[in-house]
C-alpha positions as CSV (number, residue, x, y, z in Angstrom):
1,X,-19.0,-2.8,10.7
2,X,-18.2,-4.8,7.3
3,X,-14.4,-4.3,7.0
4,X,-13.4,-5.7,3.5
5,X,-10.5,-7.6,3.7
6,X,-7.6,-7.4,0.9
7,X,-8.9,-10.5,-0.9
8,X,-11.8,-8.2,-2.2
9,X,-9.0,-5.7,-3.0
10,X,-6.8,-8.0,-5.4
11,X,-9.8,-9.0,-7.0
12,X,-11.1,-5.2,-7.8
13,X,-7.2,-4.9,-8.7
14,X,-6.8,-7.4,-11.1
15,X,-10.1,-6.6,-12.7
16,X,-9.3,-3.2,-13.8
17,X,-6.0,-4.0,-14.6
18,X,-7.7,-6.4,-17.3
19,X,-10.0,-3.1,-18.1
20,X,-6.9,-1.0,-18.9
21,X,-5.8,-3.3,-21.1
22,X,-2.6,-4.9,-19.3
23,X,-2.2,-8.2,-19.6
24,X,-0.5,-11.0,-16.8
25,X,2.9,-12.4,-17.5
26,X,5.0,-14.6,-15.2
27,X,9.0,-13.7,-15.0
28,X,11.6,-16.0,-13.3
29,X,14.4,-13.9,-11.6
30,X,17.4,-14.3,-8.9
31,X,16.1,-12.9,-5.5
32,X,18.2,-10.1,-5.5
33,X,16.6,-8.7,-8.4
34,X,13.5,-8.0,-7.0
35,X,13.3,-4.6,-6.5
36,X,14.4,-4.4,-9.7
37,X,11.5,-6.2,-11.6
38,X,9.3,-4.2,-9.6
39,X,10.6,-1.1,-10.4
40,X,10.8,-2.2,-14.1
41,X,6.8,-2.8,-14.2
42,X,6.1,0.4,-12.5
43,X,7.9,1.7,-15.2
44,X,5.7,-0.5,-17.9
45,X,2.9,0.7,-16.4
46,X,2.8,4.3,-14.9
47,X,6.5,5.2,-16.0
48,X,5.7,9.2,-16.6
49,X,3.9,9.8,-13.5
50,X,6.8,8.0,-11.4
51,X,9.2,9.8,-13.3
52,X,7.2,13.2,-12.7
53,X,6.5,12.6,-8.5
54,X,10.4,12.2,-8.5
55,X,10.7,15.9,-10.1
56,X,8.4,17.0,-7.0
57,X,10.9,16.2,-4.8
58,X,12.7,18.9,-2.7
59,X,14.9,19.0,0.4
60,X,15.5,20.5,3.9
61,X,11.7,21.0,4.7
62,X,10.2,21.5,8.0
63,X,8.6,18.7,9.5
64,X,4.8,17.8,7.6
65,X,1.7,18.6,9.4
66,X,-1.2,16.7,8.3
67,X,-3.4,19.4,6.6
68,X,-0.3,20.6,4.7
69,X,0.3,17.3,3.6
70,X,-2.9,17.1,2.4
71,X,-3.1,20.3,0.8
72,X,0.2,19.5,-1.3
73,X,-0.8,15.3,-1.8
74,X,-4.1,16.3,-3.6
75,X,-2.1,18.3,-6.4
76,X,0.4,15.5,-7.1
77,X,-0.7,13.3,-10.4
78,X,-1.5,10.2,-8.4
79,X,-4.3,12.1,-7.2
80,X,-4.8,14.2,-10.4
81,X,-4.7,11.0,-12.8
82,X,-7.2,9.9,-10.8
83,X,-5.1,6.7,-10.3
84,X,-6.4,7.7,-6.0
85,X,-8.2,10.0,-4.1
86,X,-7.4,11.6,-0.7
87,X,-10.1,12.8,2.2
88,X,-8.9,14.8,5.5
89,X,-10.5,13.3,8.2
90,X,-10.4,15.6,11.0
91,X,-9.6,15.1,14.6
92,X,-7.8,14.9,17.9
93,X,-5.2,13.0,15.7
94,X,-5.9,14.5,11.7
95,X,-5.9,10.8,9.2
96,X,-5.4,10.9,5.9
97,X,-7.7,8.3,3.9
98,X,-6.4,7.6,0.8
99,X,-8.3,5.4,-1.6
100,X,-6.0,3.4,-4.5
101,X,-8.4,3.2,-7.4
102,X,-5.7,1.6,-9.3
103,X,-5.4,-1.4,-6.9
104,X,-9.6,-2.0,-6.5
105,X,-10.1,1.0,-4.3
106,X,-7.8,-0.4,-1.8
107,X,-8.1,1.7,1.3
108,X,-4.9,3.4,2.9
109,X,-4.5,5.7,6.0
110,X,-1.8,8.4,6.6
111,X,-0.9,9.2,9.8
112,X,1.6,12.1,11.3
113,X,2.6,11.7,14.4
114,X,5.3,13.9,15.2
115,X,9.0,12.8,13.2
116,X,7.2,9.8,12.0
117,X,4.7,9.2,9.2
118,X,2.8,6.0,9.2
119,X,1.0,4.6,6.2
120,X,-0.8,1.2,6.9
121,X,-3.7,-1.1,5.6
122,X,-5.9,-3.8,6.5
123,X,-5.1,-7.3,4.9
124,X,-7.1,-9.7,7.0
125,X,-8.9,-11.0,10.1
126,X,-6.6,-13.6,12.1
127,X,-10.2,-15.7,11.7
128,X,-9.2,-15.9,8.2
129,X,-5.8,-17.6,8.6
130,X,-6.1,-21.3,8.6
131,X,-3.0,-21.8,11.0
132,X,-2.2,-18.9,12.8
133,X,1.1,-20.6,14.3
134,X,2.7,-21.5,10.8
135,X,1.6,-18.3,9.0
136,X,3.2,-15.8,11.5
137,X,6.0,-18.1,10.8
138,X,5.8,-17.9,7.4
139,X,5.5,-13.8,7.6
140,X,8.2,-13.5,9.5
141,X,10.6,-15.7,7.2
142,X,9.2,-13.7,3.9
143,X,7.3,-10.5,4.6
144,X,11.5,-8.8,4.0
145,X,10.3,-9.6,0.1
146,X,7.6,-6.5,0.5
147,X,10.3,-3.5,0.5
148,X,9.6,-0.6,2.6
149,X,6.5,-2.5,4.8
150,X,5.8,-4.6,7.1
151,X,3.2,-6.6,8.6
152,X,2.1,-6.3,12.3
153,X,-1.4,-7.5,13.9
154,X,-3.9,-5.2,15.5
155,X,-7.4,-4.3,16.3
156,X,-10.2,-3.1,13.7
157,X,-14.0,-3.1,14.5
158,X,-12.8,-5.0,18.2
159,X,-11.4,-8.3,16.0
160,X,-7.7,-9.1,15.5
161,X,-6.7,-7.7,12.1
162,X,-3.4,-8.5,10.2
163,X,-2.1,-4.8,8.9
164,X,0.5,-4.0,6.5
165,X,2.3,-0.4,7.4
166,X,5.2,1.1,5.9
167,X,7.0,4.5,7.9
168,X,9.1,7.0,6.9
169,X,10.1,10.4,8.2
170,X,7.8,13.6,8.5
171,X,10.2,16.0,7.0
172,X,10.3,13.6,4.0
173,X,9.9,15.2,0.6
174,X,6.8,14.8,-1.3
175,X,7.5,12.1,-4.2
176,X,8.9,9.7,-1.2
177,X,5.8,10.0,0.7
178,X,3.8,9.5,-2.6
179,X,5.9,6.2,-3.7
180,X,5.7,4.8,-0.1
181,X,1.5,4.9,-0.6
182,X,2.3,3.2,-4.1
183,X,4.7,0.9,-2.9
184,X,2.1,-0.3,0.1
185,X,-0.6,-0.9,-2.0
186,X,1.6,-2.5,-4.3
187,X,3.0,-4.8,-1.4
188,X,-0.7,-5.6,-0.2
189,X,-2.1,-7.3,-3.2
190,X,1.4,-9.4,-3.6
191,X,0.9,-10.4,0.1
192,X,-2.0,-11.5,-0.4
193,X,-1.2,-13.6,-3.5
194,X,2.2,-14.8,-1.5
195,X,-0.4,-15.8,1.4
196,X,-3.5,-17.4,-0.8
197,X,-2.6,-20.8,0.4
198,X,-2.3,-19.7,3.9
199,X,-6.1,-18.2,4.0
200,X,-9.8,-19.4,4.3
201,X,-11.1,-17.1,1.7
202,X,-8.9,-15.9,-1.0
203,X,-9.2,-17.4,-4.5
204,X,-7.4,-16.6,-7.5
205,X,-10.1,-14.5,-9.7
C-alpha cells in the first residue's frame, strides 16, 4: 500500500493556494499571539464560511453517532464549497474519511467512539525522520504551538507512522466539530514546514 505522506500534502497545498490567487507573506509576532494570527488568516481567507459554521452551532445535543454526523457534515459549507468532501465508510467501527481539497487533498478520518470523537492524520513514516531520538524531542518541546492536536506514533500499512489527532467531545455542536477538521489540516501542513529540517524527504516547493 502507497501511503502518501504529508510532504506530498503541503506541496498540493501550497499549489492551489498559488491557483486561487493568494499570495505568501512572512509576519513576525510574540508567541502568545499565535492563535491570534491564525485566526486572522482564516479570516483573510475563508472569513464567511467560518463565520457561517459558527451560526450552525447549537447546544445540549445527544451524543453524535457516526451516520448522523455524516448526514449533517455533508450539508455544512466546507463540504458544500467544495473546500472537502466526506465518504461513510461502513463497519464494525463506522469512519468518516474526509478529504481537504483546500490543503492538497489531505486525507482526514473521523472517528466516534462513544463520548469521544477522534479526528487524526498521517504525517510521516519514522523511516523518514533523520534522528528519531532528537525529533521526538523536538515534538515534544513544540508540537503545544499546533492548538487543539497532537502528535502520537502508530501503525499504517504494518510500518511506524507519525499521526497528528485532535479530540473533542461527541455531544459537540456542529461548527466545533467542523473547525477541529480545519484546524488539523491546518496544523499538519505547519508541522510539516516546522519539521522540514528534521526529515529525509520534504523540500520547500
Amino acid at each position: 500500500m502507497n501511503v502518501k505522506t504529508s510532504a506530498h500534502y503541503q506541496r498540493e497545498y501550497r499549489r492551489r493556494l498559488r491557483d486561487q490567487g493568494l499570495i505568501k507573506k512572512e509576519i513576525w509576532i510574540r508567541p502568545e499571539n499565535s492563535d491570534k494570527a491564525r485566526a486572522l488568516e482564516k479570516d483573510l481567507r475563508v472569513g464567511a464560511r467560518a463565520l457561517e459554521e459558527n451560526g450552525e452551532r447549537h447546544s445540549h445535543r445527544p451524543l453524535w453517532r457516526t451516520g448522523a454526523l455524516y448526514d449533517d457534515l455533508v450539508e455544512t459549507a466546507l463540504v458544500r464549497d467544495k473546500h472537502a468532501s466526506v465518504e461513510l465508510i461502513d463497519g464494525l467501527d463506522p469512519t468518516l474519511h474526509v478529504v481537504m481539497h483546500e490543503y492538497g487533498d489531505l486525507p482526514i478520518f473521523l472517528t466516534v467512539a462513544g463520548e469521544q470523537i477522534i479526528v487524526e492524520a498521517v504525517l510521516w513514516p519514522v523511516s523518514e525522520v533523520r534522528d528519531e531520538r532528537e525529533f521526538n524531542e523536538s515534538v515534544l518541546r513544540t508540537h503545544k504551538y499546533f492548538p487543539l492536536s497532537t502528535i502520537c506514533l502508530g501503525q499504517r500499512a504494518d510500518d511506524d507512522y507519525y499521526f497528528m489527532f485532535g479530540s473533542l467531545s461527541s455531544a459537540s455542536d456542529l461548527g466545533d466539530i467542523v473547525y477541529e477538521i480545519e484546524v488539523l489540516g491546518s496544523n499538519v501542513i505547519n508541522a510539516t514546514e516546522a519539521y522540514a529540517d528534521l526529515l529525509m524527504s520534504v523540500t520547500d516547493n
